[in-house]
Structure formats: C-alpha cells, structure tokens
C-alpha positions as CSV (number, residue, x, y, z in Angstrom):
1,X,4.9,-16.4,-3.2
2,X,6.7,-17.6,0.0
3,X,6.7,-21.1,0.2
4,X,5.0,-21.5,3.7
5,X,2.2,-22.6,6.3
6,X,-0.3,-19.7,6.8
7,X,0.8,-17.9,9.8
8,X,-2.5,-19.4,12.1
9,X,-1.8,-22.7,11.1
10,X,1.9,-22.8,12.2
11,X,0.7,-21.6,15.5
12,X,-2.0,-24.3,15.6
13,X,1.0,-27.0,15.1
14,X,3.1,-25.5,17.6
15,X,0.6,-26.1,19.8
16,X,-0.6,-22.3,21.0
17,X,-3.9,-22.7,20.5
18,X,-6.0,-20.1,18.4
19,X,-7.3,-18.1,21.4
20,X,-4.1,-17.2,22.1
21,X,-2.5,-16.1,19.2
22,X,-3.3,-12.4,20.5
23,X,-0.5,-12.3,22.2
24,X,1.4,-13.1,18.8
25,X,0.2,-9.4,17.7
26,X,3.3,-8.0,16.0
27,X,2.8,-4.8,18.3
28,X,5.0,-7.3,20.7
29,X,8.2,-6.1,18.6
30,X,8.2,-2.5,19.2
31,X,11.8,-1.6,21.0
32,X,11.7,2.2,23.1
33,X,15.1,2.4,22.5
34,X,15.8,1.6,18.9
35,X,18.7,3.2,17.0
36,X,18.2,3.1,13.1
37,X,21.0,1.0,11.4
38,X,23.3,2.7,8.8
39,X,24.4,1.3,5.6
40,X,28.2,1.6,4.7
41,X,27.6,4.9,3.1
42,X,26.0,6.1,5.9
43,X,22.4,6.5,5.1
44,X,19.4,4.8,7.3
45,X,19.3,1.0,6.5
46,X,15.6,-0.2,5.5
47,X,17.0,-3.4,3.7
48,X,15.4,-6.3,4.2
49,X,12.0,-8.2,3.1
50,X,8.5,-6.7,4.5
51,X,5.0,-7.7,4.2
52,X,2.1,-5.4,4.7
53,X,-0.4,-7.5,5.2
54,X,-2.8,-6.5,8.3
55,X,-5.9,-6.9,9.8
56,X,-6.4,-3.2,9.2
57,X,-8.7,-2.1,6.4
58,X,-7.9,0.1,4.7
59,X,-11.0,2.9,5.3
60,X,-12.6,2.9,8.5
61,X,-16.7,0.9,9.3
62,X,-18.3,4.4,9.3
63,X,-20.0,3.4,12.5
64,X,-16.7,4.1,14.4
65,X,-17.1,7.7,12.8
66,X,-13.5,9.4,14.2
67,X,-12.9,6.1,16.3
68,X,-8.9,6.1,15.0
69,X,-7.8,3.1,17.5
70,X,-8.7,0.3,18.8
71,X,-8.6,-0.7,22.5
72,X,-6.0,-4.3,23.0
73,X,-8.5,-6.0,23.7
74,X,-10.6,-5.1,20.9
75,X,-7.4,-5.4,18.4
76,X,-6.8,-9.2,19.7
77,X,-10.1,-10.0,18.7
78,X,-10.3,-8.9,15.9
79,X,-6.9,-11.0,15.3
80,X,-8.5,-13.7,16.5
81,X,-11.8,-13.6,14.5
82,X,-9.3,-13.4,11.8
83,X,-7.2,-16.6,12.5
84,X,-10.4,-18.3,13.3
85,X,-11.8,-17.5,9.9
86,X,-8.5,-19.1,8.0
87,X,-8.7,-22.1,10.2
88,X,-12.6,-22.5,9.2
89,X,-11.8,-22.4,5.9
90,X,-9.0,-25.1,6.0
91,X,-10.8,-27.9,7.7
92,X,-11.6,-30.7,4.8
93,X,-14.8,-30.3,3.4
94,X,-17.2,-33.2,4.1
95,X,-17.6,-35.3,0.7
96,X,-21.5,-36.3,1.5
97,X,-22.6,-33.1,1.6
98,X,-25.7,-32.2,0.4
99,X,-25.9,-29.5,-2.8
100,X,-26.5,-26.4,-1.1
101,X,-29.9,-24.8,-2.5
102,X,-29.6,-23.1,-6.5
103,X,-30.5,-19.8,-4.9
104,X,-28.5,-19.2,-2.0
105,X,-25.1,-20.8,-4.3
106,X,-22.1,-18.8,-2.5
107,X,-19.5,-17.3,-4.8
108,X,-16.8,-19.4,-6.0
109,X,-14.5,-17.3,-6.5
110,X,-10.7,-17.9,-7.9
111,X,-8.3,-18.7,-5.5
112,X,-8.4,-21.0,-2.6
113,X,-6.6,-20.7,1.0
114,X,-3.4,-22.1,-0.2
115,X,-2.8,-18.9,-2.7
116,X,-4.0,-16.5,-0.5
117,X,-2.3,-14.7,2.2
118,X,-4.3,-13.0,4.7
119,X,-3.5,-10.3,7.4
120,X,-4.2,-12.0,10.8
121,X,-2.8,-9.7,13.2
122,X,-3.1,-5.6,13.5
123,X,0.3,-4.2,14.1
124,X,0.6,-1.2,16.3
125,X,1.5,2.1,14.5
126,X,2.8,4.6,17.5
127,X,1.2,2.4,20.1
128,X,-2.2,2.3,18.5
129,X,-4.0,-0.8,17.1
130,X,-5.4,1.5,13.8
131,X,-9.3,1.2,12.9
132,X,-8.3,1.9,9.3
133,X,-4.9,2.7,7.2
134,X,-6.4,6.3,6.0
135,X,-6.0,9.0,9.1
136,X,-6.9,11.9,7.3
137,X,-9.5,12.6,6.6
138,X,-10.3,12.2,10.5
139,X,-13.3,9.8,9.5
140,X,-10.6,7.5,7.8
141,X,-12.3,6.9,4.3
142,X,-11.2,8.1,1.1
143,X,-12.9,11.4,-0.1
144,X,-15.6,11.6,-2.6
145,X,-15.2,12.0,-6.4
146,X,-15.4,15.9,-8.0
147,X,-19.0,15.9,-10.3
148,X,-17.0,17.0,-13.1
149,X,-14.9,14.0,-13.0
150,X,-18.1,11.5,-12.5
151,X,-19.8,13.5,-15.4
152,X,-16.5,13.0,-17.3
153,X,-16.3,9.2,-16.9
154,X,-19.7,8.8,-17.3
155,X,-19.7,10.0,-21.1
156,X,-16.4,8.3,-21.5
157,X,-17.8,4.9,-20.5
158,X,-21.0,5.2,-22.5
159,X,-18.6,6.5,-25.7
160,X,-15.7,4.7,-25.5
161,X,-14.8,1.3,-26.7
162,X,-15.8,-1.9,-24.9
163,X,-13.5,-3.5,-21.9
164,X,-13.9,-6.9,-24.0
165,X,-13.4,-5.8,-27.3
166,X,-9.7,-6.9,-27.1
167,X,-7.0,-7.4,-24.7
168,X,-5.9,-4.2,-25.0
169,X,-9.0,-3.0,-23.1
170,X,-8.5,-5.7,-20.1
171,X,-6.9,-4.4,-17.0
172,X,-2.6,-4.2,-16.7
173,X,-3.3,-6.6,-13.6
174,X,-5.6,-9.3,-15.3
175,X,-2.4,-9.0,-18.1
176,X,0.4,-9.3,-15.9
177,X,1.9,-6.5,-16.8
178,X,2.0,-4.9,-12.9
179,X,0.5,-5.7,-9.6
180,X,-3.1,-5.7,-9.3
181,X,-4.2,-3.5,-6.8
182,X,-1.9,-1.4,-6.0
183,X,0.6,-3.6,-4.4
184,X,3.6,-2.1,-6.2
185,X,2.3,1.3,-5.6
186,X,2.5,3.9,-5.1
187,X,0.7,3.9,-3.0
188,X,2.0,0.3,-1.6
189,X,-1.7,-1.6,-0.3
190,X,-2.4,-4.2,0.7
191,X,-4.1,-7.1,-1.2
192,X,-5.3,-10.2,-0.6
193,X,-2.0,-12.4,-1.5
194,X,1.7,-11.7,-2.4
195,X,2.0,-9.2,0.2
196,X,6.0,-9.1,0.3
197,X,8.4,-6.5,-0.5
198,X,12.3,-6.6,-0.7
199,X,14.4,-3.2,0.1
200,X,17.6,-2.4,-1.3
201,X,19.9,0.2,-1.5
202,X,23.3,1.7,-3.0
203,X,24.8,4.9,-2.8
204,X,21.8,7.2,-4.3
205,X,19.3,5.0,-4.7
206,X,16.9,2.8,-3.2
207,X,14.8,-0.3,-5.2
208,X,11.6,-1.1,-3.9
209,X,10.8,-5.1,-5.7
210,X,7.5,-6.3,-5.0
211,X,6.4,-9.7,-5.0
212,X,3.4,-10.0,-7.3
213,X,4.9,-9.9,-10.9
214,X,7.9,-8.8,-9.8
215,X,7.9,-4.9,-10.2
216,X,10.9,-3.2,-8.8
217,X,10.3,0.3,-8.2
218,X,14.0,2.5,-8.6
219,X,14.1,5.3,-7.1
220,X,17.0,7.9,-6.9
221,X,18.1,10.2,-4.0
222,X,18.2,13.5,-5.8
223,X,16.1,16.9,-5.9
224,X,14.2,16.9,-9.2
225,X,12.2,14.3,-11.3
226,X,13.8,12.7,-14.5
227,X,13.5,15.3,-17.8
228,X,12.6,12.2,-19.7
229,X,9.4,11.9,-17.5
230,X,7.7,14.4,-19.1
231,X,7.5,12.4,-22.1
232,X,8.0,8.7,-21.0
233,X,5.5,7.8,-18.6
234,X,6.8,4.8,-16.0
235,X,5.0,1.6,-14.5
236,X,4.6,2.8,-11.0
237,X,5.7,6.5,-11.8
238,X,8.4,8.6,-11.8
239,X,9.6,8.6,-8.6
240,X,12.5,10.9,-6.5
241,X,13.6,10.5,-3.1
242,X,15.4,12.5,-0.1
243,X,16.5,11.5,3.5
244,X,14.2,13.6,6.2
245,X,17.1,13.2,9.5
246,X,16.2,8.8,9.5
247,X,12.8,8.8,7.4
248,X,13.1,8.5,3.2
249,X,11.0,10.3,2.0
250,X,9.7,9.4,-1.9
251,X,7.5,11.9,-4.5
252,X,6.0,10.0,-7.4
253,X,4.7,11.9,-10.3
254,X,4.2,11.0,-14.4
255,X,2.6,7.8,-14.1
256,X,2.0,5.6,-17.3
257,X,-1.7,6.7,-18.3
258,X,-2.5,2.6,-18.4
259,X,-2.0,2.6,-14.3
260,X,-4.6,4.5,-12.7
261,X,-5.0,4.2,-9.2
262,X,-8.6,4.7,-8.4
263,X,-9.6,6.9,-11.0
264,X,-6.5,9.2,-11.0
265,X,-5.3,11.4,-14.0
266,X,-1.7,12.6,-15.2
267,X,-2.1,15.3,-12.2
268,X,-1.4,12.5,-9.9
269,X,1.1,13.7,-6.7
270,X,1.8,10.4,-4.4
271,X,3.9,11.4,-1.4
272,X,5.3,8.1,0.6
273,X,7.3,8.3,3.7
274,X,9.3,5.2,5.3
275,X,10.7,5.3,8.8
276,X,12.3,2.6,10.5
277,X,10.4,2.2,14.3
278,X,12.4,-1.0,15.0
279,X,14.1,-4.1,13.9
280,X,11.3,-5.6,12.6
281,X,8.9,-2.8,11.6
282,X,9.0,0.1,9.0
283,X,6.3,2.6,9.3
284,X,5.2,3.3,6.0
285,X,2.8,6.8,5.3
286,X,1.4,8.0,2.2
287,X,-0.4,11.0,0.6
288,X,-2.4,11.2,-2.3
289,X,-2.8,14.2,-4.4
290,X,-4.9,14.6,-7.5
291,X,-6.9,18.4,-7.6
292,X,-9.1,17.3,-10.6
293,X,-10.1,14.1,-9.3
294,X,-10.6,14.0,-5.6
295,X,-12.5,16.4,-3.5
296,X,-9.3,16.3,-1.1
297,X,-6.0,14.2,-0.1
298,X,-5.8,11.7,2.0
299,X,-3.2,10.6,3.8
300,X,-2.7,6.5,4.7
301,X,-0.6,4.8,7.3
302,X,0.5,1.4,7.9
303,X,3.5,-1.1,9.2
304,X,5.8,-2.8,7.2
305,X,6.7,-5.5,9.0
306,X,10.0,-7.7,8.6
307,X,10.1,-11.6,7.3
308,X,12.9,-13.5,7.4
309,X,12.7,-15.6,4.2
310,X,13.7,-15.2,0.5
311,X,11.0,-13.7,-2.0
312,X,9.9,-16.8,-4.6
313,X,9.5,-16.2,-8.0
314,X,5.7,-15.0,-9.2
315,X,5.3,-16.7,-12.4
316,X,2.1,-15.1,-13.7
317,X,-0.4,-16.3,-16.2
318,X,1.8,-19.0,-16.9
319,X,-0.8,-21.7,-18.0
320,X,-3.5,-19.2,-17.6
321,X,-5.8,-19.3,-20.4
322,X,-8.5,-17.2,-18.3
323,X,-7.7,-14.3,-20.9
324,X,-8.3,-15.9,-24.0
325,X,-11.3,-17.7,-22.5
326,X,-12.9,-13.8,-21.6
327,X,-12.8,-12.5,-25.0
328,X,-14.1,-15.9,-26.6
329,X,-16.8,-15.6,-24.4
330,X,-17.4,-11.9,-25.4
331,X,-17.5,-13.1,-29.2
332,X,-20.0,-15.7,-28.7
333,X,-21.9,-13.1,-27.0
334,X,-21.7,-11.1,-29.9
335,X,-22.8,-13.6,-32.3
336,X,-25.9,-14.5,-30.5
337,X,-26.7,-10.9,-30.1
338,X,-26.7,-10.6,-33.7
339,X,-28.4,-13.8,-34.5
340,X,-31.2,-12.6,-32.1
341,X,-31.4,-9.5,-33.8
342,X,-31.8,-11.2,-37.5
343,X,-28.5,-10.0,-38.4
C-alpha cells in the first residue's frame, strides 16, 4: 500500500478545513483541450500509476430510479460526508468509556483506518458527478440471476463439499492467491483498500499490475485469443487488446474456473475500454457478458485517476495465521458436533 496520510487528513493539516474539501473534487482536472500523449512507438500513452477509488458506488440507491448524475452541489456533499466520516473515525478514542450495551455490540471488523483507503471525492465522468458506476442498465444495478442458474447453485451448495473442509475450499482472496474483490479484474472495482494500479507498455503490449497481491495483468495487442487458452485457464483471464483511434480497448475470455466474478461460468465475455480524458484521468468502461448466468449485460463506468507516487510492496498473509485459525475452528466444531451426537 502507499505509504501516506489519508487524503482528508492531509487537507485537515494544510489547513483547508473539511467543509471545503469540495472544491478538491478531482472533476477540477478535467482539460477541454487535451491531446493524448504518444509513446515512442506511437501508440496512446496511459503509463503511469491510477487509483480508482471514488465516492461512487458501484449500483445506484434504487430511490434515484434512472437519477444517473448528481447535481455539484449534491456531489460535494456527498464528498464531504465522506471526509467527515474518516475524520470521525480517526479522533482517539476516549479510554474511560463506558462498555457499550451486550446487545447493541457494533461489529469489529478487521482492519482499522490506517489500512484502509477510502474514496472521498466523486470524480466527474463527461462532466457528470455519476450516481453509480453501472449505466446500463438505465436503473444502474446489476441484473438479476437466470432461475436455472439459482436452481443450479442451490443443489450444488447443498451437495457439494463444505467451504471449511480444507483450504482448498477457502476463497483465492482469503489465500492470497489474487485480489479480493475484483480489484485486478477484469472487471477492475473498486474495494475498500489497495486501490492502485500501475500501466505499462511496450511495443504490443500493455501490463496492467495491481496493487493488492501484486497481479499484473499482460495483455497483447493482437486480433485473436491465445490457442493455449482453451486449455490453460489464466488468473484474471485470457485477455486481447486493440487500439480504437486513442481508446485501448481489451476482451477477456477463459478465466481460471477458481476466479469467479459474481457467480460467472466459463461463458464469461468481459469487454474493458480505457481512454485517456486528461493528464490526470483515464476513463475506464466495462461490459459484462455471461448468457447462462445473467438475465442481461451491464455495462460500468468509472475514472482512473493519476497519483504521483511509487506502488509499495503488498506482502500478504505474511504473519497471518487467520487461515489456520478458520479450519481449527471448523474441527472443533466438528468434534463437538459428534460428541453431542454420542458419536
């Protein structure tokens, strides 16, 4: 992770004051008459590091129904409700409090402020502050499951082995073995924390290297998807690119059967699209396809926006005995479920 103040707090110490970190909004950077830098070879220069953080969520409150912006005024407070929130959470707790009451015990969760690394502002995508990251369906939210899908995972579930019966059955995030989430994408969301990305290219090819466990996503510029695909499933896919006039435009297929991004099979399509608005934004679209899951696609859309510092390494699980301490937990369970039964 970046080695760094949260955002709110550095304005706090420089003195703006949290009311007016509004006026912060990264929507400040847009430039009318941006030109797209070129790399040596000539192709549309998205180097750099990015974080997609955002106040944004990602579907839409369905009481703004096909609401899909937000007044300024309405963005900034949002922003500022946001800010507000971190700075709340930072003050130093007062060591003679009282034991709040056993039934109304908040949840403790496992991470506090310093790890995480919250969107505070709502960056303008096209001059609009966005009420959510999916635009399509118009009532930004993700479309419903199929019934023969649900009817399918239901019987799996209820057949298959337990999710604590080894590690094996534990989650690739909760092992380390890619983002959790789906910050490396694709899609590329954000989460609560490690929000950074680092771009770079060569001649035919562009890496995408995401700061939570350090997944870098290769991905050629060329017309058709590796042969080997079809056999050798990929962390984060099998993905292809092409250059659109300035935009890059990246098709993902043949993803490893252990990611699954919201219930998705081996017919999942993901369709991302990166455009270069200024010097320190990237729009950044996707489209999700997947006939035997979904009752549609839906398409996303949100701004990369540029940080000027290095990417730190992300060490995880080192020291984390969380895992081992799940699955001893789910043998004790076991052995006082058979003790209970006479066993």
């Amino acid at each position: 992770m970046f080695n760094r103040l949260t955002l709110a707090g550095s304005i706090a110490l420089l003195g703006v004051g949290i009311v007016t970190t509004g006026m912060l909004s990264f929507s400040a950077l847009a430039q009318d008459d941006y030109t797209v830098p070129r790399t040596w070879d000539g192709a549309p220069d998205l180097q750099g590091v990015w974080r997609n953080a955002t106040v944004t969520p990602l579907e839409r409150p369905t009481e703004l129904g096909e609401q899909r912006a937000y007044t300024r005024e309405e963005a900034y407070a949002l922003e500022r409700a946001a800010q507000q929130e971190v700075e709340d959470d930072n003050l130093p707790l007062d060591p003679d409090r009282p034991p709040p009451p056993a039934t109304s015990l908040p949840p403790v969760g496992n991470y506090d402020l310093f790890w995480t690394d919250r969107g505070m502002f709502m960056p303008t995508i096209n001059g609009e502050y966005r009420t959510s990251i999916i635009i399509d369906p118009p009532n930004g939210r993700i479309p419903g499951y199929k019934p023969e899908f649900l009817a399918a995972r239901a019987e799996q579930r209820a057949s298959g082995p337990d999710q604590f019966d080894g590690p094996e059955g534990r989650g690739v995030g909760e092992r380390c073995l890619l983002s959790f989430g789906s910050h490396s994408g694709p899609p590329m969301l954000p989460v609560m924390y490690n929000s950074h990305y680092e771009i770079f290219q060569s001649p035919g090819y562009v890496v995408i290297l995401a700061e939570m466990v350090h997944d870098a996503r290769i991905i050629p510029i060329r017309d058709d998807h590796d042969a080997r695909a079809e056999v050798m499933d990929k962390w984060m896919g099998d993905s292809i690119g092409r250059w659109e006039g300035d935009t890059l435009v990246v098709t993902t297929r043949h993803f490893n059967p252990w990611q699954n991004f919201r219930g998705a099979s081996e017919n999942l399509t993901v369709v991302e699209k990166f455009r270069r608005d200024s010097e320190h934004k990237i729009i950044y679209s996707f489209t999700v396809e997947d006939p035997t899951v979904f009752a549609a696609n839906f398409t996303g859309e949100l701004a990369l926006t540029s940080f000027d510092e290095p990417i730190y390494e992300y060490a995880c699980h080192e020291g984390n005995y969380a895992l081992a301490g799940t699955l001893a937990g789910a043998r004790l369970a076991e052995e006082e479920a058979r003790k209970a039964a006479g066993q």
